[in-house]
Backbone bond lengths (Angstrom), bond angles and torsions (degrees), N, CA, C in turn:
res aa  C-N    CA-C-N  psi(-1)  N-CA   C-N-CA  omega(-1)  CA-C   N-CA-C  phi
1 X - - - 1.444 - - 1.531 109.13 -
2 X 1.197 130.73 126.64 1.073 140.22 154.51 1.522 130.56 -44.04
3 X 1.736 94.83 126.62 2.312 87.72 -171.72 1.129 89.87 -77.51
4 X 1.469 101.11 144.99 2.256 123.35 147.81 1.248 102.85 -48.18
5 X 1.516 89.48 139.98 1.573 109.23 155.11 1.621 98.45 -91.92
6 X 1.358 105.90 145.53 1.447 123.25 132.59 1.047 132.28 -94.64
7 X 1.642 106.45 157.40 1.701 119.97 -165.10 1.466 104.29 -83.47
8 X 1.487 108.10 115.23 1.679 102.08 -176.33 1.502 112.24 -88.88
9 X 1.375 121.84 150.35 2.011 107.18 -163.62 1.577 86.44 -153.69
10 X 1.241 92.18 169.86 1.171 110.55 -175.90 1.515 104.25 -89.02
11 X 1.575 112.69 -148.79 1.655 115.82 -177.46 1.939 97.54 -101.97
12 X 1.209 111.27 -10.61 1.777 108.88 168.05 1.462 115.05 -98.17
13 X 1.526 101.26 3.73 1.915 99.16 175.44 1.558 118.78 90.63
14 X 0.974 102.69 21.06 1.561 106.69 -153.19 1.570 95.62 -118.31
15 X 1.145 110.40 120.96 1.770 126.45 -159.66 1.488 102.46 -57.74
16 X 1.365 133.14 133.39 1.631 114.27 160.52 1.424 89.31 -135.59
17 X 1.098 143.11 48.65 1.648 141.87 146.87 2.063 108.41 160.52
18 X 1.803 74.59 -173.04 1.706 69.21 174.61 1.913 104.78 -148.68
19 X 1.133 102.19 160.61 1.512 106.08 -146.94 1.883 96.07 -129.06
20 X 1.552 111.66 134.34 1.115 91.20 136.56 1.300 154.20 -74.54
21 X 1.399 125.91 143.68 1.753 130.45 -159.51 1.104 99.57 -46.21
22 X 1.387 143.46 -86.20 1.397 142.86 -159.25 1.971 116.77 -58.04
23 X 1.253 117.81 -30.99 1.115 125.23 142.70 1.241 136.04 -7.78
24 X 1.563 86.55 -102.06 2.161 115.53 137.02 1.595 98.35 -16.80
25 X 0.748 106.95 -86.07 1.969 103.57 -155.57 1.578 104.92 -63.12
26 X 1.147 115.38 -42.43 1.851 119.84 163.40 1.169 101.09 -33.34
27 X 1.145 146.50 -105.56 1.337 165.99 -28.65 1.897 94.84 -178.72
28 X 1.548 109.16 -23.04 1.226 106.20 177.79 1.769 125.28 94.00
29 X 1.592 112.41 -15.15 1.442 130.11 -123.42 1.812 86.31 -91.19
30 X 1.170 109.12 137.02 1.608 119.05 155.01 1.538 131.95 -47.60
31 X 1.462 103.88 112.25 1.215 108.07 -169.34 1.239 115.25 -139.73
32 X 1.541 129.50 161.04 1.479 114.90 173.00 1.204 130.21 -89.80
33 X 0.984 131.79 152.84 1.704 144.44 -150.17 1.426 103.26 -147.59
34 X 1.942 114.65 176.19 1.380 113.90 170.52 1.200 79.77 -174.32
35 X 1.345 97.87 152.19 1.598 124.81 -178.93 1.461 118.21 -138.92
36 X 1.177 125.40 119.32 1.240 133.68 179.17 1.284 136.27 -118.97
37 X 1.402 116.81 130.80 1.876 132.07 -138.34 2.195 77.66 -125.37
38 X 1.244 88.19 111.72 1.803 98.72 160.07 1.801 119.03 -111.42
39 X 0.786 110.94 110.33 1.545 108.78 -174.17 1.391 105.07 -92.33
40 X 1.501 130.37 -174.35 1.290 133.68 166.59 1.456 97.71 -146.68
41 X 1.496 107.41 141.43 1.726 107.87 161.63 1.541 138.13 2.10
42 X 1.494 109.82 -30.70 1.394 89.37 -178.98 1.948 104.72 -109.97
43 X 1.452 102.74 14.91 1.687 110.17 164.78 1.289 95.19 105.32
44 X 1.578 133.82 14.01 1.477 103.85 -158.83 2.103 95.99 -105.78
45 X 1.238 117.49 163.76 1.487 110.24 169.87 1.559 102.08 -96.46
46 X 1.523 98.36 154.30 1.785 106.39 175.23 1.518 90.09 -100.37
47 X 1.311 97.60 122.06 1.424 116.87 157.56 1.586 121.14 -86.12
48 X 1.517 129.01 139.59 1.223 114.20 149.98 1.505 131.97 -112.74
49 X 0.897 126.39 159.98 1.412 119.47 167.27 1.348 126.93 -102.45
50 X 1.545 108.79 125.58 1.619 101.94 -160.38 1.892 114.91 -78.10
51 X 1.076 85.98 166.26 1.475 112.35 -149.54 1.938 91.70 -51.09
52 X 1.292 131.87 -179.06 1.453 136.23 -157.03 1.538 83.41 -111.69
53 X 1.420 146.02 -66.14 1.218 145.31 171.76 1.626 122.39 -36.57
54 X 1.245 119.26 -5.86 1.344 125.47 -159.54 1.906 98.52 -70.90
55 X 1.260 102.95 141.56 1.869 99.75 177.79 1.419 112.47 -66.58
56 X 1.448 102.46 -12.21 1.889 91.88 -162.60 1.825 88.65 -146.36
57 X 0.972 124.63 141.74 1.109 120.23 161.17 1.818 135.11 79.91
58 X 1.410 107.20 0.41 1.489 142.03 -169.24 1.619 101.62 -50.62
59 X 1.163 112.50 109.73 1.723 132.55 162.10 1.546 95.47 101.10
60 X 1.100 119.02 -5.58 1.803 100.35 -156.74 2.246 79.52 -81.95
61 X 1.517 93.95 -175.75 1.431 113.35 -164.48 1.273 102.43 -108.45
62 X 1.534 124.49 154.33 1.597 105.82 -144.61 2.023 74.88 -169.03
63 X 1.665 106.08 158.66 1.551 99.71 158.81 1.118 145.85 -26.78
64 X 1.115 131.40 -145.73 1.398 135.96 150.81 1.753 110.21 -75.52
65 X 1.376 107.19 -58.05 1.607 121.77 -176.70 1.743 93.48 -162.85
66 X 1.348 102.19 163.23 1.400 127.46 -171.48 1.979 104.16 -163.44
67 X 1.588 91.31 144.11 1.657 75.12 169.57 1.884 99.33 -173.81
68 X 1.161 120.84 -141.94 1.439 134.78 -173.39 1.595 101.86 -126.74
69 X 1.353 126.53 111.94 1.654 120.42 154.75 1.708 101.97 -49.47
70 X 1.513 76.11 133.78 2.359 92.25 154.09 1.357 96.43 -68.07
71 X 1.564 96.85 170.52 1.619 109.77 175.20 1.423 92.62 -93.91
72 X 1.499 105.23 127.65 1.708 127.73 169.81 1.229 97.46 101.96
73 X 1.350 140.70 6.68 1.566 134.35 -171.85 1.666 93.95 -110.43
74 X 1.179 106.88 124.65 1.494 133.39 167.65 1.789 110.42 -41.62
75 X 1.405 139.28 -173.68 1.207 129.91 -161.46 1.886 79.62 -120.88
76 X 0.859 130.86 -15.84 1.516 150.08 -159.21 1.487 108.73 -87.75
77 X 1.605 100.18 -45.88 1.709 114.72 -155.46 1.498 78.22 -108.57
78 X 1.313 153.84 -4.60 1.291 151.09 170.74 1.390 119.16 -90.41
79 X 1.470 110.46 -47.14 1.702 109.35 159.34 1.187 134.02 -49.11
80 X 1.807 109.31 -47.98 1.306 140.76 150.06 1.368 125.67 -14.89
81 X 1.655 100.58 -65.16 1.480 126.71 172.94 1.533 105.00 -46.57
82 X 1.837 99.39 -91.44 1.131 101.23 173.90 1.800 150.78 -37.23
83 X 1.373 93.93 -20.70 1.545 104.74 164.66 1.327 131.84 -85.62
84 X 1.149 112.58 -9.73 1.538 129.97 -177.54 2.150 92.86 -93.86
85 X 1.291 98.31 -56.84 1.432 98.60 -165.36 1.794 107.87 -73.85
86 X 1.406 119.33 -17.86 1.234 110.40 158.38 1.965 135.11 -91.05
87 X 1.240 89.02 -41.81 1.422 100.87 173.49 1.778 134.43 -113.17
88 X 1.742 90.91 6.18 1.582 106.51 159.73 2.103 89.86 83.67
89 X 0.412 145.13 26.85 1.438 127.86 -165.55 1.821 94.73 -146.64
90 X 1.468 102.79 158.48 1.296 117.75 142.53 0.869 139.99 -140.51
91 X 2.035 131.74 132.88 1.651 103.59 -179.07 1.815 104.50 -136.60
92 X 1.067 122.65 -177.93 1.839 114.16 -165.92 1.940 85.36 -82.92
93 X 1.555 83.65 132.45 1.328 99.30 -173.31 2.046 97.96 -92.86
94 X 1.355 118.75 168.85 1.721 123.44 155.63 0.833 97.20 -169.07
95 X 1.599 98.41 141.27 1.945 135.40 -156.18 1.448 92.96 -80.81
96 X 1.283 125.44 142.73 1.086 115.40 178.40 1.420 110.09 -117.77
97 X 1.247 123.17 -36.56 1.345 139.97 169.86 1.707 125.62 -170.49
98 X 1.370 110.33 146.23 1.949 109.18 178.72 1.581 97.75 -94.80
99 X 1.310 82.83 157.40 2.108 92.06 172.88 1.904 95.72 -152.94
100 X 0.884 123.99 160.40 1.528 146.34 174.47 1.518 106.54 -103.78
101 X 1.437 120.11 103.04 0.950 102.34 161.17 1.908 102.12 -132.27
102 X 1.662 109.52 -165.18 1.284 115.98 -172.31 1.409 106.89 -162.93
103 X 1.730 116.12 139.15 1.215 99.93 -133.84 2.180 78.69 -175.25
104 X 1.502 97.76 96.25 1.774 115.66 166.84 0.908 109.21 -59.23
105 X 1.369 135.41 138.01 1.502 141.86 157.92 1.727 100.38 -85.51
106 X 0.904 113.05 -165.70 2.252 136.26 158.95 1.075 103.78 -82.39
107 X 1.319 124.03 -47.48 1.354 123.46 -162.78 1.737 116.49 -71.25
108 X 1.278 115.29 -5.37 1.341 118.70 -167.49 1.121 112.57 119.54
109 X 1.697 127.51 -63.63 1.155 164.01 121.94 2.084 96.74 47.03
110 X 1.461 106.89 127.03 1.557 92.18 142.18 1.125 109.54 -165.09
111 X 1.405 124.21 143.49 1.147 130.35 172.52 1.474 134.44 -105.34
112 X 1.683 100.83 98.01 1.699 130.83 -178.41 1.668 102.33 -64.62
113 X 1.216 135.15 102.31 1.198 115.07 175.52 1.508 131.96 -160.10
114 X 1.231 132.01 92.63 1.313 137.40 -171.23 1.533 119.76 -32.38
115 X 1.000 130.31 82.79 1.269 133.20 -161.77 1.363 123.87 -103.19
116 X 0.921 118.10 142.56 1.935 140.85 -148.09 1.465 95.28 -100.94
117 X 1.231 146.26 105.83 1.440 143.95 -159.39 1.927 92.12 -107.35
118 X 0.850 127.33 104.01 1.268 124.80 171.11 2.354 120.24 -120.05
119 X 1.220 90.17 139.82 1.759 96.79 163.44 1.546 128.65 -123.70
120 X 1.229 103.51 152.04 1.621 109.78 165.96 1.365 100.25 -155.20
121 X 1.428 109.98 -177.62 1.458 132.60 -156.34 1.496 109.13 -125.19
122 X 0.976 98.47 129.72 1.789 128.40 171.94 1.446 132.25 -124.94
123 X 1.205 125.03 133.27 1.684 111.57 169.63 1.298 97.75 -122.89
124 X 1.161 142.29 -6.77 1.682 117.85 -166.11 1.220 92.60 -113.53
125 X 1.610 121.68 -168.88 1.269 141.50 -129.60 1.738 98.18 -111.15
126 X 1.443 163.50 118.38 1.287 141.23 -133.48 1.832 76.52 -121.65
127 X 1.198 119.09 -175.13 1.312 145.86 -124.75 1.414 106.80 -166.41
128 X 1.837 104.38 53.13 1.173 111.40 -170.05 2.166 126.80 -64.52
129 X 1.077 121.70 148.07 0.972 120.43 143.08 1.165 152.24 -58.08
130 X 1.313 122.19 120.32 1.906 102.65 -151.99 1.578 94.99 -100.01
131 X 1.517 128.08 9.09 1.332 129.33 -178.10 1.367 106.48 -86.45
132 X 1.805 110.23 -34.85 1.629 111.08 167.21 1.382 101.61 -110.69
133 X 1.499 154.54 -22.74 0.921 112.55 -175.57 1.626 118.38 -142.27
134 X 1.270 125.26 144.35 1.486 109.06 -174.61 1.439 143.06 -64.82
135 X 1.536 91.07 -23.27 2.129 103.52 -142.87 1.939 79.64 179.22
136 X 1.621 96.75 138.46 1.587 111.97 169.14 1.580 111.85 -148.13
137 X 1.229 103.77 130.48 1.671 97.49 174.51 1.322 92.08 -124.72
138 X 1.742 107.06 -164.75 1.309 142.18 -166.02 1.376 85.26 -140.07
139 X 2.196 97.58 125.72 1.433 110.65 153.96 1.172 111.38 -130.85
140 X 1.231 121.73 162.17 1.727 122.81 160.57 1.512 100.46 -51.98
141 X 1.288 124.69 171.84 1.037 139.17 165.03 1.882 106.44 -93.31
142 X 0.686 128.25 -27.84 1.183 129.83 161.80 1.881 116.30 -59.96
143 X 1.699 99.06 -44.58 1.396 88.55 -179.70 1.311 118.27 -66.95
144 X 1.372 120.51 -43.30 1.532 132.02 172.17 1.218 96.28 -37.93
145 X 1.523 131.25 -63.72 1.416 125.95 -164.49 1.788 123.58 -49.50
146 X 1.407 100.24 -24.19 1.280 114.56 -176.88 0.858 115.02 -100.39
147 X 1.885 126.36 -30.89 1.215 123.13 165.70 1.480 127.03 -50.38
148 X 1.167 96.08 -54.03 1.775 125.18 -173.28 1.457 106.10 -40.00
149 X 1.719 100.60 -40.64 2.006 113.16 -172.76 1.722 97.14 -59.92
150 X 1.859 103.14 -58.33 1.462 102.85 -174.28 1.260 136.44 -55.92
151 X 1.614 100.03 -44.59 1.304 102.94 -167.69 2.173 112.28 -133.88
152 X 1.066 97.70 53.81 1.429 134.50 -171.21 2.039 106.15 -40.91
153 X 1.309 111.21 -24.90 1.201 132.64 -177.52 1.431 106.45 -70.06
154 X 1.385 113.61 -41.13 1.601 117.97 -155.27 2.021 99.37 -101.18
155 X 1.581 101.74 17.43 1.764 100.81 174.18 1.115 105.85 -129.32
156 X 1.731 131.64 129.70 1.534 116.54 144.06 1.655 131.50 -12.73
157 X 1.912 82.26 131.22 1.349 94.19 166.26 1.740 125.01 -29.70
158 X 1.444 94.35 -60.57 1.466 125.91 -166.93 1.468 98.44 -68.78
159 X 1.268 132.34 -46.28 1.540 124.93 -149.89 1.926 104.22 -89.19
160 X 1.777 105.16 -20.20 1.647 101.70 173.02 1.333 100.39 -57.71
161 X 1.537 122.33 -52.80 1.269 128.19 -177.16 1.360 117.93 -33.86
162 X 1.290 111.56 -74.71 1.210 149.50 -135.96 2.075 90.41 -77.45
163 X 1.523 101.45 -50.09 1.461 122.66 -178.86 1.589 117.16 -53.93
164 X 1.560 98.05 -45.40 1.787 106.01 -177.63 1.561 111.25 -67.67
165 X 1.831 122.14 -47.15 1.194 139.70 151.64 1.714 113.79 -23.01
166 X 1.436 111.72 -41.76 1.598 112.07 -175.81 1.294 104.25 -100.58
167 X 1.224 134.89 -26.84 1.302 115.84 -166.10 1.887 91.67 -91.70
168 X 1.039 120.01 -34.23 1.288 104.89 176.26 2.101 115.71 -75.98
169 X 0.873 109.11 4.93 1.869 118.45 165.96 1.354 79.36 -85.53
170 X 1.480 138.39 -79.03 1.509 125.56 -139.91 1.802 95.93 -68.08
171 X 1.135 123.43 -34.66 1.503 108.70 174.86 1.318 135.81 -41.41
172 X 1.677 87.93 -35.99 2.038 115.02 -146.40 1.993 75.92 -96.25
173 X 1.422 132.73 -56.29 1.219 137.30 -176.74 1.652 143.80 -117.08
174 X 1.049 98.50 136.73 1.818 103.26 173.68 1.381 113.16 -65.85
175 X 1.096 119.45 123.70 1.838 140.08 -178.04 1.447 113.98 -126.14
């Protein structure tokens, strides 16, 4: 199988090549990303936990889905993608805001990456993939917030980040 490229961009988002993925994370290099927060009716986010085989990051607790746009794929039709192919489901996604962040793994590994913060809404049970992911619950967003303080080990690098960034948008705004 052939590795993904990622979309390499500047700090305004604006494409100037394309990279292979592992490359990208070698090398450190800025790229675009998206991350996606699904809530259901009673406020809580579905978390998953990535799959036990994963190269980087295996069991810890992570968004809903996260991933790399194709080149020519919208930030919309990329969430889209990725949510169907990780957690079996689809629902109308909206971007809520990008941020730059950067973020070492153990492995060497880091991920530089302008990222597309997007939500939508779910109530039923998703139809996970066990190739990406292991185990998914439902938390408040509040509990995550408290969890994350305690037990900081058992979440992505990327998603503490990525998590503080969203819960402070839902503070600052009505959605």
């Amino acid at each position: 199988m052939e590795e993904e490229n990622v979309i390499l961009v500047n700090p305004n988002d604006e494409q100037i090549g394309l990279m292979p993925k592992m490359e990208a994370h070698e090398k450190a290099v800025l790229h675009r990303a998206f991350s996606v927060f699904v809530l259901n009716d009673k406020n809580e986010v579905m978390l998953q936990q990535r799959a036990h085989h994963k190269y980087h990051s295996p069991l810890l607790w992570t968004n809903t889905c996260c991933s790399h746009q194709r080149d020519g794929e919208t930030n919309l039709q990329a969430g889209n993608r990725r949510l169907y192919e990780e957690m079996g489901f689809g629902t109308e996604l909206k971007e809520l805001f990008h941020f730059i962040y950067k973020a070492p793994f153990d492995n060497g590994l880091t991920e530089h990456e302008l990222d597309h913060v997007m939500i939508g809404y779910y109530n039923e049970e998703p139809k996970i993939n066990s190739e990406e992911v292991e185990n998914w619950k439902w938390m408040s967003i509040e509990d995550v917030q408290k969890d994350m303080q305690i037990h900081p080990e058992v979440y992505t690098v990327w998603f503490k980040i990525i998590f503080d960034q969203f819960y402070h948008y839902l503070e600052e705004h009505k959605i």
